[in-house]
C-alpha positions as a Markdown table, in Angstrom:
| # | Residue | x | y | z |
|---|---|---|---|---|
| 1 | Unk | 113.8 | 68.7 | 85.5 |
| 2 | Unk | 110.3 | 66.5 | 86.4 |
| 3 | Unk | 107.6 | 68.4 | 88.5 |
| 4 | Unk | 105.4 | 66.1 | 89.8 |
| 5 | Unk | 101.5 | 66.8 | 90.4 |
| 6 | Unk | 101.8 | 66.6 | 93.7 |
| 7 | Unk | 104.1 | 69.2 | 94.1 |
| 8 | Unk | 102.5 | 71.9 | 91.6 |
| 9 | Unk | 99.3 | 71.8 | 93.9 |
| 10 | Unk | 101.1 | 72.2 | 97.0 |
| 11 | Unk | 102.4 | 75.4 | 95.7 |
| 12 | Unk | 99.1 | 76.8 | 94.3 |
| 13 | Unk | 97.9 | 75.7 | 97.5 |
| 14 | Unk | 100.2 | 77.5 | 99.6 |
| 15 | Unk | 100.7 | 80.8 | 97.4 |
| 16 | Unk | 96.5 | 80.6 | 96.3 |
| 17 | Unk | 95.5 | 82.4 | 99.5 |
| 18 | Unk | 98.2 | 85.2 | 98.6 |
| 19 | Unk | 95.9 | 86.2 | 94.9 |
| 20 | Unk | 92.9 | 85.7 | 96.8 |
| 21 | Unk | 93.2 | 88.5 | 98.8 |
| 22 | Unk | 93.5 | 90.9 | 95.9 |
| 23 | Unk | 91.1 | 89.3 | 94.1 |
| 24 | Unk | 88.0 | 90.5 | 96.0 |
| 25 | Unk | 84.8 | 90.5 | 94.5 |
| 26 | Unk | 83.6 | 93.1 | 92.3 |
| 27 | Unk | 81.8 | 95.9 | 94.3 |
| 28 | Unk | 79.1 | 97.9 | 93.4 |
| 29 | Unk | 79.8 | 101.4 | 92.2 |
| 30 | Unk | 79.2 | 103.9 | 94.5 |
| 31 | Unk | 77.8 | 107.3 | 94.7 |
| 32 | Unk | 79.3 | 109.8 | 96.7 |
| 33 | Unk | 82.6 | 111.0 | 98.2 |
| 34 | Unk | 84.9 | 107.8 | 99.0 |
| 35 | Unk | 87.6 | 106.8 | 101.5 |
| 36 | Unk | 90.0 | 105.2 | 98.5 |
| 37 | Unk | 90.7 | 102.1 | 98.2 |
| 38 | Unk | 94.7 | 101.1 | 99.3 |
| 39 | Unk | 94.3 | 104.0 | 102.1 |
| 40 | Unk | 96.6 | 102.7 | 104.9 |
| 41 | Unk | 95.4 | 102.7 | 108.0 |
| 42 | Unk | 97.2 | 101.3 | 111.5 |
| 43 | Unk | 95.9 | 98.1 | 112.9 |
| 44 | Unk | 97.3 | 96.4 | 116.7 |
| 45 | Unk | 97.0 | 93.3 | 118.0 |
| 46 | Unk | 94.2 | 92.9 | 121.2 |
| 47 | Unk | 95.4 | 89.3 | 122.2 |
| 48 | Unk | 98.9 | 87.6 | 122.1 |
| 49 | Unk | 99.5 | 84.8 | 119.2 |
| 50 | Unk | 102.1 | 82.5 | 120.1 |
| 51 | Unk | 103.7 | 80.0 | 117.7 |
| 52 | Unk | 103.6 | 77.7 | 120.9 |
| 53 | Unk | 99.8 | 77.5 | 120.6 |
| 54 | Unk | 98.9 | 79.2 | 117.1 |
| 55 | Unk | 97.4 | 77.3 | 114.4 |
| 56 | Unk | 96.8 | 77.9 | 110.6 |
| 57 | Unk | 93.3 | 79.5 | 110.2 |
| 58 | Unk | 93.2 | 80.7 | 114.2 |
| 59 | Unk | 91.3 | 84.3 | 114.1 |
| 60 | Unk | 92.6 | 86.6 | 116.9 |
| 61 | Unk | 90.9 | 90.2 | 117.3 |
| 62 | Unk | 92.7 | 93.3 | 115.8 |
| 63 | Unk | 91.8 | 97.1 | 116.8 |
| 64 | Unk | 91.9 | 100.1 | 114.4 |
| 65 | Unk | 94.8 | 102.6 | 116.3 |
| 66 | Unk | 94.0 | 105.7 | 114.5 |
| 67 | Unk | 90.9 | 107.1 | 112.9 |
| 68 | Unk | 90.1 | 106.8 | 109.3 |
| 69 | Unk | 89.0 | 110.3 | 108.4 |
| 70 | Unk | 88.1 | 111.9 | 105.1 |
| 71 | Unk | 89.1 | 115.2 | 105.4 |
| 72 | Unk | 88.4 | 116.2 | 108.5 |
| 73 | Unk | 85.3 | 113.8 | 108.8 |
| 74 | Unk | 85.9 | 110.6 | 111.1 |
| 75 | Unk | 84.8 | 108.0 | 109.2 |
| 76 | Unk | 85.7 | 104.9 | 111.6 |
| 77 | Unk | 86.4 | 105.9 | 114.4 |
| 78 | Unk | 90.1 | 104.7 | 116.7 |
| 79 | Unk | 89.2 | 101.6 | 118.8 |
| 80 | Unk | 87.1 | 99.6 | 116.7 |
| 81 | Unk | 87.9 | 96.2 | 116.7 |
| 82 | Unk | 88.2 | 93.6 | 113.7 |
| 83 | Unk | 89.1 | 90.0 | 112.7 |
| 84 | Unk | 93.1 | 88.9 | 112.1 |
| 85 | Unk | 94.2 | 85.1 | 111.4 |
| 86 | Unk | 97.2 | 83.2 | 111.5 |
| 87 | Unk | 98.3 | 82.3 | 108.1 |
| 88 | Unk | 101.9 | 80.2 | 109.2 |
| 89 | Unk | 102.7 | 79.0 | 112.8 |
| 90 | Unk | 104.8 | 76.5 | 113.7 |
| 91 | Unk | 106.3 | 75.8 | 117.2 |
| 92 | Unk | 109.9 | 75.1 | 118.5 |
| 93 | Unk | 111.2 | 72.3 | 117.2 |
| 94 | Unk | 113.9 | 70.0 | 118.1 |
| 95 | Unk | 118.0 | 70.4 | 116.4 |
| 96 | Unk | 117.3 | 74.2 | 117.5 |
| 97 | Unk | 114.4 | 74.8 | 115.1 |
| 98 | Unk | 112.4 | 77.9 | 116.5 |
| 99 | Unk | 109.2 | 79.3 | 116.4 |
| 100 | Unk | 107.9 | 80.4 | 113.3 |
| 101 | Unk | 104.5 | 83.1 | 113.5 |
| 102 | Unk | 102.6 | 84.9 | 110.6 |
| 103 | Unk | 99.5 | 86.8 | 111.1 |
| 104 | Unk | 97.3 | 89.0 | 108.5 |
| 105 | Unk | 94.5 | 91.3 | 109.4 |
| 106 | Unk | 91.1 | 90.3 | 107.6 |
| 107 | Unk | 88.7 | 92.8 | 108.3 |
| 108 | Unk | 87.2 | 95.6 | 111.1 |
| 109 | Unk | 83.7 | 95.5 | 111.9 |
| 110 | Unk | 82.0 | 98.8 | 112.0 |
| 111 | Unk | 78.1 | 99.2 | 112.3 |
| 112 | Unk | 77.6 | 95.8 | 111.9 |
| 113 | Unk | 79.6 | 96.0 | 108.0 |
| 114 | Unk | 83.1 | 94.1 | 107.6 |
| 115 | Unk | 85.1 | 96.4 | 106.2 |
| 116 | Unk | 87.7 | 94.3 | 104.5 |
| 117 | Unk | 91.6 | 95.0 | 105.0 |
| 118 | Unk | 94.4 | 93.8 | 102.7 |
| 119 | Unk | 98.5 | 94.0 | 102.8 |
| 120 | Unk | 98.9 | 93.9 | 106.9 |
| 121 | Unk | 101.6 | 90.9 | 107.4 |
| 122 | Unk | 103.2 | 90.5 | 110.6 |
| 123 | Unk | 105.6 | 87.8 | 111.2 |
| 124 | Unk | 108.4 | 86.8 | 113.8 |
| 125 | Unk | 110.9 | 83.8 | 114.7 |
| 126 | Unk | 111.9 | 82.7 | 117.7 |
| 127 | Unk | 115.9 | 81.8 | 119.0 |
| 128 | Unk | 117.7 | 79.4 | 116.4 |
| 129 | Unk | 119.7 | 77.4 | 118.5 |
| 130 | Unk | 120.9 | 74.9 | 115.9 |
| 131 | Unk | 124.2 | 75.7 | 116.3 |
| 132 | Unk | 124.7 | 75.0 | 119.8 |
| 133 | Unk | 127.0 | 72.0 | 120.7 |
| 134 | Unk | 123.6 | 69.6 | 122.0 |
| 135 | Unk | 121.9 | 69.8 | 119.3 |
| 136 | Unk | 122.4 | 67.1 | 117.4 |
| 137 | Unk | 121.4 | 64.7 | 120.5 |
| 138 | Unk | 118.1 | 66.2 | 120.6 |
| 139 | Unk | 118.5 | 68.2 | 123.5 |
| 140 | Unk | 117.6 | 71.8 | 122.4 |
| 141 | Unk | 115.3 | 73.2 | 121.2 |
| 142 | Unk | 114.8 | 76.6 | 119.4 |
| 143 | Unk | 112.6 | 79.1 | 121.4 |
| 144 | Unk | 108.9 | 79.7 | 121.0 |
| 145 | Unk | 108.1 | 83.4 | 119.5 |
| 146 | Unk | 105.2 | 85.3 | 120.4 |
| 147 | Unk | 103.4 | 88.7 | 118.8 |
| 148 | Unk | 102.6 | 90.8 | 122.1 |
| 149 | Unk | 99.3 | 92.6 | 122.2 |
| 150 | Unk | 100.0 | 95.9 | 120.9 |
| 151 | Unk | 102.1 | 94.6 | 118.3 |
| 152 | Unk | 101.0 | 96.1 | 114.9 |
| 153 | Unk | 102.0 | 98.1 | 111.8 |
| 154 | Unk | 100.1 | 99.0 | 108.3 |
| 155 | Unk | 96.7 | 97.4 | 106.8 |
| 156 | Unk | 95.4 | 98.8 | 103.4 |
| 157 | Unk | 91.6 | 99.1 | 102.6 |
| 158 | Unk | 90.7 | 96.7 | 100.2 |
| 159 | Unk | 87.8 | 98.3 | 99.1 |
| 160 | Unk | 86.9 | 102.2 | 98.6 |
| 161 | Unk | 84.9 | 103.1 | 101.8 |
| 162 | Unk | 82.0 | 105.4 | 101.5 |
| 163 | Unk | 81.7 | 108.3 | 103.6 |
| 164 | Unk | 78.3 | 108.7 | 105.3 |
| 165 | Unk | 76.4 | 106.0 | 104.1 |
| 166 | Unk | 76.5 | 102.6 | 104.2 |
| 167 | Unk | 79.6 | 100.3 | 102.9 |
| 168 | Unk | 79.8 | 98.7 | 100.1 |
| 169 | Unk | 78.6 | 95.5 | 99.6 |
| 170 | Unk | 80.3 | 93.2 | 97.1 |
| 171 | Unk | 78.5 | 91.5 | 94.6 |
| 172 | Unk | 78.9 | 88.1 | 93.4 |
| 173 | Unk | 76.8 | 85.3 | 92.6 |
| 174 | Unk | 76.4 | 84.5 | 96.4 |
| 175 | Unk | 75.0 | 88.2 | 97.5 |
| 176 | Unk | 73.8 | 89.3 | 94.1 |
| 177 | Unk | 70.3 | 89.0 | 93.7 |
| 178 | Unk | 69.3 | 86.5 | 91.3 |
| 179 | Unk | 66.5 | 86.0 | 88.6 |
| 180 | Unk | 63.4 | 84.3 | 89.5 |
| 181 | Unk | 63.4 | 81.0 | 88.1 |
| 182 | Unk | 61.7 | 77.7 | 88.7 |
| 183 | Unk | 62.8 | 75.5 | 91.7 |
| 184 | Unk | 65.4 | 72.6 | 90.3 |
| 185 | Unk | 65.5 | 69.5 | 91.4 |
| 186 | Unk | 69.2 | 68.0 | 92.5 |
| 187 | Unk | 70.4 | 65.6 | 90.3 |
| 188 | Unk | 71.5 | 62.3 | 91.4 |
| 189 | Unk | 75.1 | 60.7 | 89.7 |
C-alpha cells in the first residue's frame, strides 16, 4: 500500500496537538511541599459551546468546581475561572449527519499565573438521522449538539503546583533568560 505525503502530514497534523499537550516544557525544580503533578481536579463549563456555532481554536471559559487543597491547606480556591478551547466542531450536516463537539480545558488563572491543565476531554454528537426515509433527497438534517453550561468532568494538573508560593514557571528558550551577547543583524536570503 502507497501513503502519499499529503496524507502523512494530515495525520501528524491532526494527532500533533494530542503529544503536545504532554509534552510541556521543562519546569524549574521547586523547593517546597507540592500539589503533584496528574492530581485531578473537577472543571465545568461557564458558557454553552454549540457545534452550530463552534469553531476549531474557539476558547470558552471554564471554572474550577472544587478546591485544590493540599492537606487541609486550599491551595486554589472553588470558583476560579480558566481558559477551555474547542479542538473538533462540526455542525449538522445534510443525509442526517449531526453535530459533532470536542472541547479540552487549557488552563485556570490564579493570581495572575496559568496554571496549566491536561487530560479534560469533553465531547458530544447530535441526532443521526441518516436513516430516515428523506434523506437521501437532502431533506434532513442531523441535529445540532450543544455542551450546557455546567457540563464538566475531570482535568489533570499538568504541572506539580507549589503550595504557598508562587507557580512554576516553565523554562524554555522563550522565558529562560539568556546570555548577553552582541546584537545580530537579520540576514537577508
Amino acid at each position: 500500500m502507497r501513503v502519499s505525503g499529503l496524507a502523512i502530514a494530515m495525520a501528524i497534523s491532526i494527532c500533533a496537538p494530542a503529544f503536545a499537550q504532554d509534552a510541556a516544557a521543562p519546569v524549574a525544580p521547586v523547593a517546597g511541599p507540592v500539589v503533584a503533578k496528574n492530581t485531578i481536579v473537577a472543571i465545568t463549563l461557564t458558557q454553552e459551546v454549540s457545534s452550530a456555532t463552534a469553531q476549531r481554536g474557539d476558547k470558552f471559559t471554564i471554572k474550577l468546581e472544587q478546591p485544590i487543597k493540599f492537606g487541609e491547606q486550599v491551595v486554589i480556591p472553588a470558583g476560579v475561572t480558566g481558559v477551555g478551547e474547542v479542538v473538533h466542531a462540526q455542525p449538522k450536516g445534510n443525509g442526517g449527519r449531526p453535530g459533532e463537539i470536542l472541547v479540552a480545558a487549557r488552563y485556570l488563572e490564579f493570581e495572575g499565573r496559568q496554571i496549566a491543565l491536561k487530560g479534560f476531554q469533553l465531547s458530544a454528537g447530535g441526532t443521526d438521522l441518516s436513516s430516515a426515509s428523506l434523506w437521501a433527497l437532502g431533506l434532513v438534517k442531523g441535529s445540532e449538539t450543544t455542551l450546557p453550561v455546567g457540563a464538566g468532568g475531570p482535568a489533570k494538573l499538568a504541572q506539580d503546583l507549589p503550595v504557598g508560593g508562587a507557580a512554576q514557571t516553565p523554562v524554555s528558550p522563550v522565558t529562560a533568560p539568556a546570555p548577553a551577547a552582541a546584537p545580530v543583524e537579520p540576514t537577508k536570503e
